[in-house]
N, C-alpha and C positions, 0 to 999 in steps of 0.2 A: 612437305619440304619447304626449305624456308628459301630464300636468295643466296644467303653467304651460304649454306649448304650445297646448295646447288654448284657454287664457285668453288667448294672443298673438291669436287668432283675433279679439280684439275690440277690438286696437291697429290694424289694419292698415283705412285710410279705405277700400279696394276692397272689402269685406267690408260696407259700413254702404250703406243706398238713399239718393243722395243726394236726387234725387229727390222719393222721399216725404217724405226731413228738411222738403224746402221746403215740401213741400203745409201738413205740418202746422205750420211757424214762422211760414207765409202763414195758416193757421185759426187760430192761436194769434195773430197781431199782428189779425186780425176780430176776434176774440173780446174782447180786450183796449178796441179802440176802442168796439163796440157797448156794453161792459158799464162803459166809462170816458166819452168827453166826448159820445159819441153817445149815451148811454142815456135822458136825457130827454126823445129825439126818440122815443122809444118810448110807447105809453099807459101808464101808470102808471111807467114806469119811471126809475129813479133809479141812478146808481153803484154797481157792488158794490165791497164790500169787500175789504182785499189779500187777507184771509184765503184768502175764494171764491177769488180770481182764484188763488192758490198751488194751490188744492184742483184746480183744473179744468186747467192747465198742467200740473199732478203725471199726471192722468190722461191727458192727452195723449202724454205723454214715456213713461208704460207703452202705450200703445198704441203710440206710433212703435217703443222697442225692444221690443215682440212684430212686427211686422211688418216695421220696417228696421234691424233690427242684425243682426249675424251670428244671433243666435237663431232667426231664420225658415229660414236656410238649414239651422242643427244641428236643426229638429224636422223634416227630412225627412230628417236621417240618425241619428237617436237619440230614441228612443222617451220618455225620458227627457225629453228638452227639449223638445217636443212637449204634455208635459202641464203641463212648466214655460209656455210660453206660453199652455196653453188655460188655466193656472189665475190669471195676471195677466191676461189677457181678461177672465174673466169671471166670477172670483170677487175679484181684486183692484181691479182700474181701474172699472168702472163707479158705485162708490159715490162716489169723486172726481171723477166726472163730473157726476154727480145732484148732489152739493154746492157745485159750482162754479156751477152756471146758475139765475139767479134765478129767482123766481118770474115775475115778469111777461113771461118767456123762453117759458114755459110757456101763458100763459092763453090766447093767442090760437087756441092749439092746439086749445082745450077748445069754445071755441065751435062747433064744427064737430060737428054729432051723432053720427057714427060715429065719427070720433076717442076724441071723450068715453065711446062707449057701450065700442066695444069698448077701450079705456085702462084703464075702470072693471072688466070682466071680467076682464081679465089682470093686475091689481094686486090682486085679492082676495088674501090669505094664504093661505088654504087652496088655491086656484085654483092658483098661482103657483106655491107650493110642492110641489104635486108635478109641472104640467106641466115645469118649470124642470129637478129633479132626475130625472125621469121622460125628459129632452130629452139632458141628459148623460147618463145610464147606457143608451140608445139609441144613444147616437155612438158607445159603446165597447163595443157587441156587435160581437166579433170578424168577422162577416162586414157587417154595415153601414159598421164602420169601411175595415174593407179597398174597399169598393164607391165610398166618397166620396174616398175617398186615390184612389182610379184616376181619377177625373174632377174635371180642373180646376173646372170648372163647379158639380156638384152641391158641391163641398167649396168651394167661395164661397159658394155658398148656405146653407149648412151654419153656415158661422160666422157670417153675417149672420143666421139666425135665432137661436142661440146666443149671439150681442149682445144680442139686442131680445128675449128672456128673460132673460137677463141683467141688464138694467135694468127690468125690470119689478121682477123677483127682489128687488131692493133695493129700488123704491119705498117699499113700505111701511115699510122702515125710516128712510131720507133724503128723506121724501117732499117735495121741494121748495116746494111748495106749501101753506101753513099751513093755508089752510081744509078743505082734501083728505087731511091729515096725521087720519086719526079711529081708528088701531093706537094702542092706549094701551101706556104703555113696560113695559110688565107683558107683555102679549102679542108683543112686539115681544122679547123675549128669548127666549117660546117659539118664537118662527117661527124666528129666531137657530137657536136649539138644534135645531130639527127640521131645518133644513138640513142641517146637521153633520150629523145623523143619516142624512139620506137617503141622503144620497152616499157612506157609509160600505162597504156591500155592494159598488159598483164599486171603490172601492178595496183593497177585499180579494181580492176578484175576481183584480186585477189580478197585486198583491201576492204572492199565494200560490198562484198559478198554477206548475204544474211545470212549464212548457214554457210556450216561447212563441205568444200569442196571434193575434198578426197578423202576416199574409204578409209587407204592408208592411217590416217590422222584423222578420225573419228570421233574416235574414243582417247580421253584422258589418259594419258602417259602414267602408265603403273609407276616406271623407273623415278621420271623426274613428274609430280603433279603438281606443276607449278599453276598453270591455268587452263579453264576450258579450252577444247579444240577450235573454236570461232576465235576467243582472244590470242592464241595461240597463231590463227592463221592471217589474223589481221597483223600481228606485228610481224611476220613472215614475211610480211609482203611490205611492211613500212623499210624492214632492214634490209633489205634489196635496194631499194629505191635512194634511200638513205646513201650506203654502200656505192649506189651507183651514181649519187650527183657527187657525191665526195672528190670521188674517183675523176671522175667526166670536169669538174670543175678546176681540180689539179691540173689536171693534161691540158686544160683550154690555157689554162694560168703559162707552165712550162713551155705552149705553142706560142703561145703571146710574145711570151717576154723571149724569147729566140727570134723571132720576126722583128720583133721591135728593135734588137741588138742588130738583127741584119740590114737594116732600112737603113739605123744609123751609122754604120760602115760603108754600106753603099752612099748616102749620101755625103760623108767624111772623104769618100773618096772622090766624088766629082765636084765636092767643094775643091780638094786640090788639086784635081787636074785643071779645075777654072783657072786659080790662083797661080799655076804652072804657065797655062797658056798668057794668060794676061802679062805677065814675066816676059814670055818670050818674044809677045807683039811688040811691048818697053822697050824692050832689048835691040830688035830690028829696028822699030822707028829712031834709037838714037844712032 
């Protein structure tokens, strides 16, 4: 199989779940009306804006093509694409997810005391931060991995907890919620930064592994034989990594330049309270 062959793999509509397209163009037209003319039937809530609604669509369309496009079939025969989807899982899509749903989406949630209690434990930084990185480099010990690949079940399981750290993982950077947003953007680039870091060992792992690591991906992919299982698993692990400073380098970019805009309002603003007060000392002495 050649490259562009391999790329035909995602012209051909038998290849795409039509299926789920619906599930999710049917969550995606809910989502739309609840957050458009049905939002004020909500408590507090009011229209979001195209912006959100681009942000939370965007995030949909990466979770439909990780799980319905040809890509769900190539990561059960290429070790490679497998980390390309877990890395639009759930180091890409979930911050578009988080940014797309309002706040008042959220609150009703909070009311409920365990919700609230344990929400609050698993959004801490330090918390998050390493259960999250600590959850990925667990999935990708060569005999846990192999163990969840054999069972449908446990590996549903697997990635549904790997979502819901996943979105935690981000809170505290996109935290929806203004009054619950209390990571000042200063720490918010070190937690940025220490993710990168954490994940870094599994990917080297991977990387620079002499042989290949999991049973699963072995053996040379019938479907697509594009390359050996070694080349196969070294770029597996390049496109994570990749995937992941992309990602991590945006969000430091987007915390920056928000902190920076805040600095300079804040100092905007007690440049004219000076120029206020100086006025009004003027004012008295004449």
């Amino acid at each position: 199989m050649t490259v562009s062959e391999f790329f035909l793999l995602f012209t051909y509509t038998s290849n795409w779940n039509i299926p789920l397209n619906l599930l999710f163009i049917s969550i995606g037209i809910v989502y739309l009306c609840l957050t458009g003319p049905f939002a004020t039937r909500f408590a507090n809530g009011k229209p979001v804006s195209p912006k959100k609604k681009l942000l939370f669509i965007f995030g949909l369309f990466l979770y439909y093509f990780s799980y319905g496009s040809p890509l769900a079939m190539l990561a059960h025969e290429l070790f490679s694409m497998h980390m390309l989807q877990m890395s639009l899982l759930y180091i890409m899509m979930p911050p578009f997810l988080l940014l797309g749903l309002p706040s008042w989406f959220f609150r009703p949630f909070m009311r409920f005391t365990v919700i609230g209690q344990v929400g609050h434990f698993f959004t801490k930084p330090i918390v998050i931060l390493f259960i999250f990185n600590g959850a990925i480099s667990l999935y990708h010990i060569p005999q846990v991995f192999d163990f969840l690949m054999s069972d449908m079940i446990y590996h549903l399981v697997s990635h549904l907890v790997l979502l819901a750290l996943a979105l935690c993982m981000w809170w505290p950077v996109v935290c929806p919620i203004p009054e619950l947003d209390r990571v000042d953007p200063l720490h918010k680039l070190g937690f940025i930064f220490a993710n990168g870091v954490l994940l870094t060992p599994v990917c080297a792992l991977i990387i620079f592994a002499d042989q290949p690591l999991f049973s699963t991906f072995q053996e040379m992919s019938k479907v697509v034989p594009l390359m050996s299982p070694l080349r196969d698993q070294v770029l597996g692990g390049v496109i994570m990594k990749i995937v992941q400073e992309f990602v991590y380098i945006t969000a430091i970019g987007f915390v920056f330049a928000k902190w920076f805009r805040i600095q300079r309002e804040k100092d905007e603003q007690e440049m004219l309270e000076w120029q206020q007060g100086e006025v009004s000392v003027v004012g008295k002495k004449q």
